[in-house]
C-alpha positions in Angstrom: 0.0 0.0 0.0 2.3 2.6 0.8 4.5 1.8 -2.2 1.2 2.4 -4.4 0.8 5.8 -2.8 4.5 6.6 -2.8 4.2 5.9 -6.5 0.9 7.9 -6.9 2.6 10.6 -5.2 5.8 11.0 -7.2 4.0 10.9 -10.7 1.5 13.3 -9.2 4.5 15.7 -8.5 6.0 15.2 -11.8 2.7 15.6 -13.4 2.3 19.2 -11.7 6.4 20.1 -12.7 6.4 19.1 -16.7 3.4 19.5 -18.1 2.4 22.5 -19.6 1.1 25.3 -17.1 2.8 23.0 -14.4 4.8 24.3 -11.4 7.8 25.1 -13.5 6.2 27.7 -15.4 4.2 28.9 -13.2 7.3 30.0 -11.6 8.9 31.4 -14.4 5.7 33.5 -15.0 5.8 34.3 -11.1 9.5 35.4 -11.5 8.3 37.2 -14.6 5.6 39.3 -12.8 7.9 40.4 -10.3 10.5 41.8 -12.5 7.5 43.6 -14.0 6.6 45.5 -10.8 9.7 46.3 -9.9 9.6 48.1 -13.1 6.3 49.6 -12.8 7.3 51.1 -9.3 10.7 52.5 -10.9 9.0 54.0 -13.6 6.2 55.2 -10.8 9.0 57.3 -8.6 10.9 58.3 -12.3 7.1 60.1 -13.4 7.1 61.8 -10.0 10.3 63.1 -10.4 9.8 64.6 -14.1 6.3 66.3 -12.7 8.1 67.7 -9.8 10.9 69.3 -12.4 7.9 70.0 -14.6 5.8 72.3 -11.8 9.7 73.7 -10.8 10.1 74.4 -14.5 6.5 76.3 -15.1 6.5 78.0 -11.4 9.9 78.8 -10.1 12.2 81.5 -11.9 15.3 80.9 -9.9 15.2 76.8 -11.0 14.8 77.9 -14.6 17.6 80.0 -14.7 19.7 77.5 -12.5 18.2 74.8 -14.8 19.7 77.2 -18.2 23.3 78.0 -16.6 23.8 74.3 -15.8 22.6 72.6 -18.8 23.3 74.8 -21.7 25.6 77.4 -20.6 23.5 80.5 -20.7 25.4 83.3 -19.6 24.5 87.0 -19.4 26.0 89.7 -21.7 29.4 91.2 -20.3 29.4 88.3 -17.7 32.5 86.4 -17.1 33.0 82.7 -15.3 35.7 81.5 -13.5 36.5 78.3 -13.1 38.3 77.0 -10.3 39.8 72.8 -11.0 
């Protein structure tokens, strides 16, 4: 008796791990989905970020011109940058 069901039970388990929508890939798809919410929730705090900058960019003078200077260089007629390495 308790081979029968040892037997039962190991053909069951391999039954569940190959076949088709078994364990294995249900794992893989598992795996899959995390990889996907990890990026969802990246991509979450990266579009909070860019609508901060954005209401900074419509709102605040001082970050725009901070913003120009840094990025592309604007400087004012007659004024002069040092640059200390």
């Amino acid at each position: 008796m308790n081979k029968i069901l040892a037997t039962i039970s190991i053909c069951l388990f391999l039954y569940l791990c190959l076949k088709n929508d078994g364990l294995i890939d249900y794992y893989k798809e598992y795996t899959y989905h995390q990889t996907l919410i990890n990026k969802k929730n990246i991509l979450k705090t990266e579009l909070e970020q860019i609508k901060a900058e954005n209401q900074l960019l419509k709102n605040d003078k001082r970050y725009i011109e901070k913003t120009v200077r840094e990025e592309y260089f604007y400087i004012y007629p007659d004024e002069i940058i040092i640059s200390v390495d």
